[in-house]
MARRO-580662 format. One line per 3 residues: number of its first residue (from 1); their letters; for each residue x, y, z of N, C-alpha, C. Coordinates in steps of 0.05 Angstrom, whole numbers. Each point is the difference from the previous one (the first is absolute). Example, Ala and Ser with C-alpha at 12.3 -4.5 7.8 and 13.67 -1.06 7.14 Angstrom:
# MARRO-580662
1	as	264:-114:156:-18:24:0:18:24:0; -7:21:-14:16:24:1:-15:22:14
This chain:
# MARRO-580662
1	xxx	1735:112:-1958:0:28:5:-6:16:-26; 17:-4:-23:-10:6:-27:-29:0:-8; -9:-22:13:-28:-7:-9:-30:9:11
4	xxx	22:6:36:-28:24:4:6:28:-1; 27:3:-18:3:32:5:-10:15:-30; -4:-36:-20:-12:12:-24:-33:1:12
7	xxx	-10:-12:21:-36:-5:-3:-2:22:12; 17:12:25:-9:33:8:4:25:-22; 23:-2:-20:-2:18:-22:-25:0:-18
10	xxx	-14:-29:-3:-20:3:-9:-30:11:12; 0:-7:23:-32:3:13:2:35:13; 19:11:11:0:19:9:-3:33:-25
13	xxx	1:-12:-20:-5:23:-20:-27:-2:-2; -12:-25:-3:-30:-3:-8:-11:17:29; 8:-12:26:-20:11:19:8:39:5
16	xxx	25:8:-9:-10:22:7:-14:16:-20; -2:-8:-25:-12:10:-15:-31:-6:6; -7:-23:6:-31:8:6:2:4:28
19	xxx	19:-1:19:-13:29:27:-8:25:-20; 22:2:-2:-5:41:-10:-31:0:-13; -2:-25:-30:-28:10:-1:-21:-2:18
22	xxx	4:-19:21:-23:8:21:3:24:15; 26:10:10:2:19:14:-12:27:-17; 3:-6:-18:-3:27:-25:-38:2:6
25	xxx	-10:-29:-8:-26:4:-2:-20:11:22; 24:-10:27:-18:16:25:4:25:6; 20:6:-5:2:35:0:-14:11:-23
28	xxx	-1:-8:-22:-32:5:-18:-27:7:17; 2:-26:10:-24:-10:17:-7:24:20; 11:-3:16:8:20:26:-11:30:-12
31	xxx	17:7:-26:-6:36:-8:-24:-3:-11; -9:-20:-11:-30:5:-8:-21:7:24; -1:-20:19:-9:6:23:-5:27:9
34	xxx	30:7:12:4:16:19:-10:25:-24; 0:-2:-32:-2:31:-15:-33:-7:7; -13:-23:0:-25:-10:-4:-17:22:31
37	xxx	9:-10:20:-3:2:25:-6:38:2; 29:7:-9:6:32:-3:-23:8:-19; -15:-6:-21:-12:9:-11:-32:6:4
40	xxx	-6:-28:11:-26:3:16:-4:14:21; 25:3:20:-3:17:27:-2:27:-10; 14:11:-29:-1:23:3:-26:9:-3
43	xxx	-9:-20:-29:-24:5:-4:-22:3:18; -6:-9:26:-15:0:27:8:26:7; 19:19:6:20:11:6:-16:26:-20
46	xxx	-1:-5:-23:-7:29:-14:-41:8:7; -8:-33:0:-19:4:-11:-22:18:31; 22:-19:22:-9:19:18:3:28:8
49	xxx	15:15:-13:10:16:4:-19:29:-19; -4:-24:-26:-14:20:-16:-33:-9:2; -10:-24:0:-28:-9:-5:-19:-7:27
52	xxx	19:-3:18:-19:-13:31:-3:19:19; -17:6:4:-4:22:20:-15:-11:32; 15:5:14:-8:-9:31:-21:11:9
55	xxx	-26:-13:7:-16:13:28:9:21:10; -13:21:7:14:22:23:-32:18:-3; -4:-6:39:-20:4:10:9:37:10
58	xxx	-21:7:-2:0:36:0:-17:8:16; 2:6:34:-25:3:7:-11:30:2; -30:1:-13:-11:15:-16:-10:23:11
61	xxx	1:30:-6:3:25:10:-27:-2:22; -3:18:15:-24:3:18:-23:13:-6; -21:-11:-2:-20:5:-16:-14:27:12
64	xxx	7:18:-25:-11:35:8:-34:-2:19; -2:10:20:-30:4:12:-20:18:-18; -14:-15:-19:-21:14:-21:-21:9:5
67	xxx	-10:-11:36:-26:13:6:-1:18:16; -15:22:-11:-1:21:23:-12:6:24; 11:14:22:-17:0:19:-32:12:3
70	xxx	-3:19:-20:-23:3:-9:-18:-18:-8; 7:-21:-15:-18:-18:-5:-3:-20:18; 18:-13:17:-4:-20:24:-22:24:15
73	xxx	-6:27:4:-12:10:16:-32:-1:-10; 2:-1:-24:-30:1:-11:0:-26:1; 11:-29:-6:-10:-25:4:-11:-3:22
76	xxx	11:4:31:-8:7:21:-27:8:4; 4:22:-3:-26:9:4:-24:-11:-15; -2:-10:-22:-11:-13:-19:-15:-21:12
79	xxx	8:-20:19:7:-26:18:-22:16:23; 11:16:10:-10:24:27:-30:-4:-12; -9:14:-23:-24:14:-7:-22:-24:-4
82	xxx	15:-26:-12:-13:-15:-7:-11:-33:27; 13:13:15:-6:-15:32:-22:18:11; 1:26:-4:-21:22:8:-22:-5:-23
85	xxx	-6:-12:-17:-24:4:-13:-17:-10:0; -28:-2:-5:-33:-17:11:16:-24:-13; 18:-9:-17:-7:-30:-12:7:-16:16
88	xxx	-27:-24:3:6:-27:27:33:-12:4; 9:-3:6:23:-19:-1:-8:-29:0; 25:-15:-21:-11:-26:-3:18:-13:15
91	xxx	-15:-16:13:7:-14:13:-17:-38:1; 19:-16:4:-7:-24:-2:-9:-18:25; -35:-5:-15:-15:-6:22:-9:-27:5
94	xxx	-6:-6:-20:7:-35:-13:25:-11:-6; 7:-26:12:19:-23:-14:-15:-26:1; 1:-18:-22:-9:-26:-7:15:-13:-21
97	xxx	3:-20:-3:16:-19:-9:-19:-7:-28; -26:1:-1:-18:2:-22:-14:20:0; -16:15:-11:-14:17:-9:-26:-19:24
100	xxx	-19:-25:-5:-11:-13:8:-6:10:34; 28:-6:6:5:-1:34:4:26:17; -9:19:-9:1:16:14:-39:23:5
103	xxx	-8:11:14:-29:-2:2:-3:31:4; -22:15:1:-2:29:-3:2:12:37; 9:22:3:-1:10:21:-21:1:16
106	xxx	-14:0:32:-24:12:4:-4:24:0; -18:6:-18:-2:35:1:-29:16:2; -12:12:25:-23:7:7:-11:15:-17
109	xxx	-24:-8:-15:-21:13:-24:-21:0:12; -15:17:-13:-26:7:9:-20:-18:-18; -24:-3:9:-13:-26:-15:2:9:-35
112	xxx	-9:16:0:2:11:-28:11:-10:-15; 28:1:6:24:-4:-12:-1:-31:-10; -4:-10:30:4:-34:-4:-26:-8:-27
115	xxx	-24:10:7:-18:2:-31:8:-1:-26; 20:27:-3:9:-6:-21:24:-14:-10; 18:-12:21:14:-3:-19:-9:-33:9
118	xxx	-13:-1:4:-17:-38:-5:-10:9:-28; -15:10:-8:-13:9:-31:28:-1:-17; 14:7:7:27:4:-16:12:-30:-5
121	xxx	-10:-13:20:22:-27:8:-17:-19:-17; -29:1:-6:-12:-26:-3:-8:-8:-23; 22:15:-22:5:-8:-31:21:-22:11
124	xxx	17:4:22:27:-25:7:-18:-20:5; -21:-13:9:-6:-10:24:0:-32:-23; -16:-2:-13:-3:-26:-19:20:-11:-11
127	xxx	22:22:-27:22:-16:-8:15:17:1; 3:27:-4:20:14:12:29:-2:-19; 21:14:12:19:4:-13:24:-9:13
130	xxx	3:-11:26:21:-4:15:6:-28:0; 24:-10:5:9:-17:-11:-5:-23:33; -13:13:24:-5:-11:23:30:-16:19
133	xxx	-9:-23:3:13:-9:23:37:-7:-13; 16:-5:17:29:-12:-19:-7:-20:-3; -23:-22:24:-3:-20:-14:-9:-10:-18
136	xxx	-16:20:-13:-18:-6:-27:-35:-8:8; -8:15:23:-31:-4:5:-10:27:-3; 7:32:-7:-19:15:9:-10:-2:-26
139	xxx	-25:12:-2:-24:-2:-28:-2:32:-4; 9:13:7:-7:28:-9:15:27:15; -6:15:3:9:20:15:29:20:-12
142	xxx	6:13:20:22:21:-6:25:-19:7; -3:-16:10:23:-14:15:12:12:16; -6:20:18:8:18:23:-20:-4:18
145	xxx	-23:-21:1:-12:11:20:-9:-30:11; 18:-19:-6:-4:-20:22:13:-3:27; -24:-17:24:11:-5:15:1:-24:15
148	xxx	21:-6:6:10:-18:16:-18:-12:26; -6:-18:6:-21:-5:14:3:-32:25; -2:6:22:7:-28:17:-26:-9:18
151	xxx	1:-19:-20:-34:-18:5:3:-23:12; -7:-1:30:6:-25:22:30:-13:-8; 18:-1:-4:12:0:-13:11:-20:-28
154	xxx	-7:15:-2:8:9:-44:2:25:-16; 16:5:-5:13:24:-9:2:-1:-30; -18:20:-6:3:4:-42:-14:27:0
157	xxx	0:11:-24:9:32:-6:-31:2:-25; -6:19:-12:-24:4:-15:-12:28:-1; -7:3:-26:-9:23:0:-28:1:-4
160	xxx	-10:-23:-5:-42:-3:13:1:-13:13; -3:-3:27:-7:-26:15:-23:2:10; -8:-36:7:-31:4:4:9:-18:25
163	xxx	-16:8:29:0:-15:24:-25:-8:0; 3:-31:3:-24:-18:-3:1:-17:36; -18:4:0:-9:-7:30:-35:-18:10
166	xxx	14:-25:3:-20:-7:8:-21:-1:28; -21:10:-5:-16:3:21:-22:-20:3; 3:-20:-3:-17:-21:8:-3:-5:39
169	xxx	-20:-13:-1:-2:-8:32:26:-8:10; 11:-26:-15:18:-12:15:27:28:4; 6:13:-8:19:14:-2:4:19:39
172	xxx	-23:5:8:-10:-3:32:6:-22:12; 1:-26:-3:-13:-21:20:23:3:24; -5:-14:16:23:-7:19:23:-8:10
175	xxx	6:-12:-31:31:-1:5:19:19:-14; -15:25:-11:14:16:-7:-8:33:13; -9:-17:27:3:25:20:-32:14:6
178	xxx	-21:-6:-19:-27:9:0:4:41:-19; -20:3:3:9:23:-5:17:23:2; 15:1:30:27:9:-6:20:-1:-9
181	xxx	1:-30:-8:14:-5:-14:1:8:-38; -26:4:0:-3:12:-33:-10:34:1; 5:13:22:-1:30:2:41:5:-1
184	xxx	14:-17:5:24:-1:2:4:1:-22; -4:-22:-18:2:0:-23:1:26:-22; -33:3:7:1:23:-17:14:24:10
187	xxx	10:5:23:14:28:6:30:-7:-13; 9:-27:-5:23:4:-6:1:-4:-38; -20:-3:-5:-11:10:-38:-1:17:1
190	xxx	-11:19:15:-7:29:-1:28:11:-9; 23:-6:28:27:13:2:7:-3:-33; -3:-23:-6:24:-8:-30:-12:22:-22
193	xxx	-30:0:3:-12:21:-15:12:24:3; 4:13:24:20:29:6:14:-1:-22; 18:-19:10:21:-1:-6:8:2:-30
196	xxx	-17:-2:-19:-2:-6:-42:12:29:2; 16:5:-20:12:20:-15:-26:23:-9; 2:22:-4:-30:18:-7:-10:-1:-23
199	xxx	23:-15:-22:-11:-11:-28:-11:-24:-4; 11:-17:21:-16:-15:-5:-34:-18:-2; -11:-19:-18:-21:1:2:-13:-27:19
202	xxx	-22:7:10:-4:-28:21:-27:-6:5; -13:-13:4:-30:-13:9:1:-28:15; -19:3:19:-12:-12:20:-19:-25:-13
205	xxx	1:-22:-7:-19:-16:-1:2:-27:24; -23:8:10:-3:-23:23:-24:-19:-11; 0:-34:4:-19:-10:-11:-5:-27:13
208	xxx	-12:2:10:-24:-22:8:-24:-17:-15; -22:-5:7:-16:-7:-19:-2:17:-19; 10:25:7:-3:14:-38:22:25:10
211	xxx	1:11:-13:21:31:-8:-3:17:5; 10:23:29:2:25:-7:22:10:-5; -7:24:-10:29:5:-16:3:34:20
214	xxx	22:12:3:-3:26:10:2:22:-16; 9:-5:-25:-11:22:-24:1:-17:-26; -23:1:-20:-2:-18:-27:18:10:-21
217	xxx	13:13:10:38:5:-16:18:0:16; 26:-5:-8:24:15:28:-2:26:4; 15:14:20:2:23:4:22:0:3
220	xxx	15:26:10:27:11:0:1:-7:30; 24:3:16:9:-4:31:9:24:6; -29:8:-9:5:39:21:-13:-5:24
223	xxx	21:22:15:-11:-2:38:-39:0:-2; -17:9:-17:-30:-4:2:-6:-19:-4; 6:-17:-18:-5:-30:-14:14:-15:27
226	xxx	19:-6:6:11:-10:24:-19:2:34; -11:29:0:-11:-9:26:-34:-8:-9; -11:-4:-22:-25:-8:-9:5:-26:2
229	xxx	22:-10:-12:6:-38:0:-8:-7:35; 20:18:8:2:-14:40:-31:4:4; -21:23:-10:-19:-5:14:-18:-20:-15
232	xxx	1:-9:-22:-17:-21:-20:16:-19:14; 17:-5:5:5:-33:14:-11:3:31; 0:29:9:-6:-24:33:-35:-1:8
235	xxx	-14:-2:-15:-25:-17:10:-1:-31:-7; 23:-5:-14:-6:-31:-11:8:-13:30; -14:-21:7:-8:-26:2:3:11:39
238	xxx	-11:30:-2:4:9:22:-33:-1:25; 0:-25:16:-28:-5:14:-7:-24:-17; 8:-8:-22:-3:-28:-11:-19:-17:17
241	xxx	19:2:18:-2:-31:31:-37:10:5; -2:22:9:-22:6:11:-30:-10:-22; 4:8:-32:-21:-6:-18:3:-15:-7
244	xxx	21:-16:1:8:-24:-20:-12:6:-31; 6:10:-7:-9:-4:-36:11:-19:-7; -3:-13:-22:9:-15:-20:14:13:-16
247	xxx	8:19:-8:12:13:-15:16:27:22; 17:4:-12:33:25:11:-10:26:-26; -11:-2:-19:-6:16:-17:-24:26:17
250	xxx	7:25:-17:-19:19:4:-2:19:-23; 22:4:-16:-24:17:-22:-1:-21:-26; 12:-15:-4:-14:-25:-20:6:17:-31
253	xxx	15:9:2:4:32:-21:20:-15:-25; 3:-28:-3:4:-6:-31:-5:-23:-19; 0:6:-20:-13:-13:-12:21:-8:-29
256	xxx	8:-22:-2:19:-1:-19:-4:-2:-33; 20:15:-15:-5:9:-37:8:-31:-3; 33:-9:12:5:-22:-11:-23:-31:-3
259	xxx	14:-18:-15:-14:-22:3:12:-19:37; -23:-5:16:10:-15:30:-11:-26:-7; 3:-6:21:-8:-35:4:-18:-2:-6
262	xxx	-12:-26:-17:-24:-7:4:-18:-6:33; -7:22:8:0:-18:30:-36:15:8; -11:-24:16:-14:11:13:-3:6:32
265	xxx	17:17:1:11:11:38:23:-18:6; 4:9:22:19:-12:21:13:19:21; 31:-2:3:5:16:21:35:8:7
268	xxx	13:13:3:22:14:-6:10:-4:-23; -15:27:-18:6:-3:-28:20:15:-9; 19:-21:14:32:27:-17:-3:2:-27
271	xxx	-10:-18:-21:2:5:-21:-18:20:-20; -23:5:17:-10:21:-9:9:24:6; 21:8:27:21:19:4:16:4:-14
274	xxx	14:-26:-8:25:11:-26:-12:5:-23; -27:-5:-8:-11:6:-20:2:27:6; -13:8:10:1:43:11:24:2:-12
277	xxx	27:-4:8:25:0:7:5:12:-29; -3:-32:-15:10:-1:-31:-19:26:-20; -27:3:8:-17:28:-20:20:20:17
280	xxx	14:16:19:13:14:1:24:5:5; 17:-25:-21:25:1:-11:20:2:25; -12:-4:21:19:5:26:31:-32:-15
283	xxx	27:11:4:19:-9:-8:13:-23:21; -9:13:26:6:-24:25:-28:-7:15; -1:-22:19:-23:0:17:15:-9:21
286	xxx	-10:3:25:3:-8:20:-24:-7:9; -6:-28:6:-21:-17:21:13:-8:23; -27:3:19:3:-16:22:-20:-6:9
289	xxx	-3:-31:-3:-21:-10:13:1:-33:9; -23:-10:21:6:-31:8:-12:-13:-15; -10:2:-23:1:-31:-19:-5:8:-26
292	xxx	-10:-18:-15:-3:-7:-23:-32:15:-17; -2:3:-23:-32:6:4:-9:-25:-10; -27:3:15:-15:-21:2:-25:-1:-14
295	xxx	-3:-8:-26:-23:18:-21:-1:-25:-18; -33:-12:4:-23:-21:-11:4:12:-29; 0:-24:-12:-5:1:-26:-23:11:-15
298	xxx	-4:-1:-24:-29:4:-6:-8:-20:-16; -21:-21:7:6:-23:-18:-25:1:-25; -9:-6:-11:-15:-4:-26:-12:-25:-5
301	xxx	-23:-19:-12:-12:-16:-19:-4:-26:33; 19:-12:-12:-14:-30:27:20:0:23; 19:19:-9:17:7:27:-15:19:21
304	xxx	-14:25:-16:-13:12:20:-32:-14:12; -9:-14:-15:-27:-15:1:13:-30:26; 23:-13:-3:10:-21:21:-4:24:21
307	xxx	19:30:0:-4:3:32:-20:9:20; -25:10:-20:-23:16:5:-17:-33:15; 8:-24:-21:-20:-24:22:13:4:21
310	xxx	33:3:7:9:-16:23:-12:24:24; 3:24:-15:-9:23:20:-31:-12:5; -24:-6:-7:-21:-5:4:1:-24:16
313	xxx	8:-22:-4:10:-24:18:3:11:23; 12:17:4:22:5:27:-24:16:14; -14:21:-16:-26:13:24:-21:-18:7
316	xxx	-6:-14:-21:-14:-19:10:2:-21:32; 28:-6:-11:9:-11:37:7:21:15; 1:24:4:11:19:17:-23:23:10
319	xxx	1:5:20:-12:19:10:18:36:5; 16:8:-31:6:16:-1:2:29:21; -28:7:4:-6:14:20:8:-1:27
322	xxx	-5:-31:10:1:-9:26:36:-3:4; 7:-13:-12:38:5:-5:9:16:4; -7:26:-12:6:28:6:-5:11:22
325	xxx	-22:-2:19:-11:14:20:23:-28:32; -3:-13:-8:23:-19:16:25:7:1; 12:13:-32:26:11:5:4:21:17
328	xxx	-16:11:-12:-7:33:17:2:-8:31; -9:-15:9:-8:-2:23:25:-6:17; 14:-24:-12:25:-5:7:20:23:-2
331	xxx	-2:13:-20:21:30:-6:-4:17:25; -17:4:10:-8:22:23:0:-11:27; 1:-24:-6:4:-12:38:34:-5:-6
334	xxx	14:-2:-22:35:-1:-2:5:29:7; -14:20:-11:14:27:2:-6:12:29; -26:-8:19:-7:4:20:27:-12:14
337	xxx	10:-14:-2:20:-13:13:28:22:-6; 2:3:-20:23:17:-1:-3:33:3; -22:7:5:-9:17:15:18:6:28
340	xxx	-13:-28:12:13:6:35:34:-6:-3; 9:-3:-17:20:-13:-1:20:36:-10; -18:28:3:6:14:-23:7:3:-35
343	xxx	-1:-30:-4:3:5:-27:-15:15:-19; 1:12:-23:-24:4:-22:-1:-28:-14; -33:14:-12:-7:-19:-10:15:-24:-28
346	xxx	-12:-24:-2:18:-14:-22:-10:5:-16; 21:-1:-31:-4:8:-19:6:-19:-29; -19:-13:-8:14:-28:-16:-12:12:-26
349	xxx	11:-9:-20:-11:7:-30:-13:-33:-5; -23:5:-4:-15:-21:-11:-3:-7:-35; 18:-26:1:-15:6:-40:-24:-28:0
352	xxx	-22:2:6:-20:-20:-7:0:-18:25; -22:-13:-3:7:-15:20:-4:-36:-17; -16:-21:8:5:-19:-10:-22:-5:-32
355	xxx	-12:19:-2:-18:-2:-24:20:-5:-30; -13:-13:-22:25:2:-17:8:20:-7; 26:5:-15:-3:24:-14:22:-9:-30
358	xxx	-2:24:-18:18:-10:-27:26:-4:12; 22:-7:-16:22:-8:11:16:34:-8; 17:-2:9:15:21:7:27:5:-19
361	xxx	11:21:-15:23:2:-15:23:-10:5; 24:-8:2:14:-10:13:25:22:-13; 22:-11:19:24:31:-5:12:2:-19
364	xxx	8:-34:-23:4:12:-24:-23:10:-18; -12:-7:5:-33:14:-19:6:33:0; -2:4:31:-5:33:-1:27:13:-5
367	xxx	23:-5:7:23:2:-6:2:8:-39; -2:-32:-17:-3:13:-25:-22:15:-12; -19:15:20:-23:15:-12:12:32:8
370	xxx	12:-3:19:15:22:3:25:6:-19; 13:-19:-5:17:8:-22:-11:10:-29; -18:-18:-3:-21:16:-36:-16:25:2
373	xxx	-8:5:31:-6:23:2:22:21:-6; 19:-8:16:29:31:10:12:-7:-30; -2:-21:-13:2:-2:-25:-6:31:-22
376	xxx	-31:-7:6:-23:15:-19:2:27:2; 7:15:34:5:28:10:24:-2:-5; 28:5:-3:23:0:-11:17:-11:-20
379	xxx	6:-29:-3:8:-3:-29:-12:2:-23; -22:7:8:-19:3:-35:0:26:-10; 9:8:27:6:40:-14:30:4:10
382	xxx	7:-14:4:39:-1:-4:14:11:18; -14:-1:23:20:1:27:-3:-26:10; 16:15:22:16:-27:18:-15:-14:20
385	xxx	-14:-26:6:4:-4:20:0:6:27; -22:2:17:4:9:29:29:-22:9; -2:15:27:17:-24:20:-22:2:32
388	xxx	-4:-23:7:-27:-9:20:13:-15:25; 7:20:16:14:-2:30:-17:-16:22; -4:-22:14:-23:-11:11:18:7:24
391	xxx	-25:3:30:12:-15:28:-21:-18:8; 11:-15:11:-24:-17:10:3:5:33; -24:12:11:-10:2:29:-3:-15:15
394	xxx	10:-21:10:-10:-17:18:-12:-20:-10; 12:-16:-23:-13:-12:-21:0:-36:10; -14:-11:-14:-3:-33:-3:16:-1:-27
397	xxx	20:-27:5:14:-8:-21:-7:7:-25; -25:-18:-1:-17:-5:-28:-6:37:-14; -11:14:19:2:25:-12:21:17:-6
400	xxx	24:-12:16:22:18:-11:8:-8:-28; -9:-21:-11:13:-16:-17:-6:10:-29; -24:10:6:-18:18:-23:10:24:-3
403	xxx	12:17:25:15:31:-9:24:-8:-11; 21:-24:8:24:-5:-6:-4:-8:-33; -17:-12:0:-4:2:-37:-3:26:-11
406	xxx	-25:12:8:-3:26:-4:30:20:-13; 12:-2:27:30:15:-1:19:-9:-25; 1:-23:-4:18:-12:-17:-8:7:-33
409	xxx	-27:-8:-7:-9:8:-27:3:35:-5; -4:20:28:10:22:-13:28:15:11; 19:-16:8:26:9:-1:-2:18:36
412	xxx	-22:-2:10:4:11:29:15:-20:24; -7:13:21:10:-19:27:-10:-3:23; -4:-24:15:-19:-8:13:13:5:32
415	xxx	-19:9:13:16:7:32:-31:-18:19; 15:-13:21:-19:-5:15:-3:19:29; -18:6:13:-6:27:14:-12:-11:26
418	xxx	7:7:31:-13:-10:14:-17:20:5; -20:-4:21:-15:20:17:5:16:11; -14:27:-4:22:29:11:-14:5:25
421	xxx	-11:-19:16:-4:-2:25:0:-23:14; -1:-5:27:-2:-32:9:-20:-10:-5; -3:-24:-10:-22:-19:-7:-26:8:32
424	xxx	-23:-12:-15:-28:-2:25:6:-29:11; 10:-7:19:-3:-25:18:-30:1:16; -17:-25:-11:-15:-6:29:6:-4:20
């Protein structure tokens, strides 16, 4: 008992002396704090009171009426006077999506007028200032005055176009209706002709064994120029049946600047048509015709000396004369027959008969002579490029095969076209 009542006199002095210093140090602890705590809050406490100022929305007096009724009365009237005065009112008469695509009003002029302002127009006509088609084919113009155009169908736009039309015999024969069937034709060329915008420029070349052209420049597609085209197309290939010519041609009215084929003759010479085409810068063409042209070489030295024997050979065995007067003979007891039958007469395009002859161009031949030509008339003086629309009429393979090239080397498109009447049945 002694012995633990000396070990509690010893340990119990030590521990309460260090409680108190801990107790001491937390109530230290504690007033630092809590003075710590008190001093920052006040400080929040002053600073708002003196430095922070709250938002406070004020809604704002009513705004004094500064205008007088005097003056709203003269604006008025102002408005009044100026609805009353000669000046036109504008108003919006055109919308188009390009400048390009939209085309001039029809508006009735007296010839005069249309005179001059063709004189006015035909500094545009060659290279011009307009920037042409969106697709990048017109060659000149204001760029306002192309038009849109639907050719058997094929549809493209231009501000020169040239309608090329072939009038050869076969273009009559009988399976494409005889001659009503190519008076059809041309009434529905005529229409598309109406139809050109009044700026725009256009010509007629039809070509057969050779070229007429319906004016040796374009002209404008004023209502005068338009009903002169309808009447220059309808004598072609009109009574054909009855004379039979060898030729669809009647004024024989061109004669080409460019360099053509070496050729001596032949027969549906589209290429001497697009030649026309290319000396007056026309930007689109539209053809239609049933074949290919068909145009003899011109040969030279022992090439032309081989065909001149075989031609002499051949009269020698032949009775030329007598051949002919046999055909004839047979032609007129066939047509006597379709006579009673009411038909008109038949109508076949003859190229030669069995005598020799030079050999003939073939479609890439004339194909790249046409490109160095449209070459020579446009890239060499720094326009663009026609584009060369073909249809083929009632065509044989082999001849369509020649426009489908055609189309492709100049960026056009090829339509095939039936007969715009019912075929001639025997």
């Amino acid at each position: 008992m002694k012995r633990l009542k000396g070990i509690h006199e010893e340990w119990f002095p030590r521990f309460a002396g260090r409680f108190k210093r801990v107790l001491l140090t937390v109530i230290l602890v504690s007033a630092a704090v809590h003075v710590g705590g008190l001093f920052l809050f006040g400080s929040w406490v002053v600073f708002r009171h003196f430095f922070y100022n709250e938002a406070r929305f004020v809604v704002p007096p009513e705004l004094a009426k500064t205008i007088e009724p005097r003056n709203l009365k003269y604006k008025v009237q102002l408005q009044e006077q100026q609805r009353r005065s000669g000046r036109p009112k504008i108003a919006p008469r055109l919308s188009a999506r390009r400048v390009s695509e939209f085309s001039l009003p029809d508006v009735p002029v007296e010839m005069s007028t249309v005179e001059r302002v063709q004189s006015q127009m035909k500094a545009f006509g060659a290279a011009g200032v307009g920037a042409g088609l969106g697709g990048g084919s017109g060659q000149g113009g204001l760029g306002l005055a192309a038009s849109t155009v639907k050719f058997f169908g094929i549809t493209d736009r231009g501000e020169r176009i040239a309608f090329l039309i072939d009038i050869s015999l076969s273009m009559v024969e009988d399976d494409k209706g005889g001659e009503a069937g190519f008076k059809q034709l041309k009434t529905e060329i005529a229409d598309m002709i109406d139809g050109l915008n009044p700026g725009t420029f256009f010509n007629l070349i039809l070509f057969g064994n050779q070229v007429d052209l319906f004016e040796q420049q374009m002209v404008l597609a004023s209502d005068e120029n338009k009903k002169k085209a309808r009447e220059f197309l309808d004598p072609y290939l009109d009574g054909i049946a009855e004379s039979q010519e060898r030729s669809g041609n009647i004024l024989k009215n061109y004669e080409p600047s460019l360099e053509g084929l070496a050729a001596v003759g032949g027969a549906t010479r589209m290429d001497t048509g697009i030649t026309a085409g290319f000396e007056q810068n026309a930007d689109v063409f539209f053809i239609i015709s049933d074949g290919r042209p068909h145009v003899y070489k011109q040969l030279e030295g022992d090439e032309l000396r081989q065909l001149q024997d075989r031609q002499a050979k051949w009269d020698e065995e032949h009775d030329a004369e007598k051949e002919r007067a046999e055909r004839d003979r047979a032609w007129e007891a066939m047509n006597a027959a379709r006579r009673k039958k009411g038909l008109p007469p038949k109508v076949v395009e003859l190229r030669g008969g069995t005598r020799p002859t030079p050999p003939i161009w073939t479609d890439k031949e004339i194909v790249a002579h046409m490109e160095a030509v449209g070459s020579q008339a446009y890239k060499d003086k720094g326009r663009r490029m026609p584009r060369i629309n073909c249809v083929a009429f009632v065509c044989h393979p082999e001849e369509e095969a020649f426009m489908e090239l055609l189309t492709r080397e100049f960026r056009g498109k090829f339509k095939r076209a039936k007969a715009r009447v019912q075929a001639i049945d025997e």
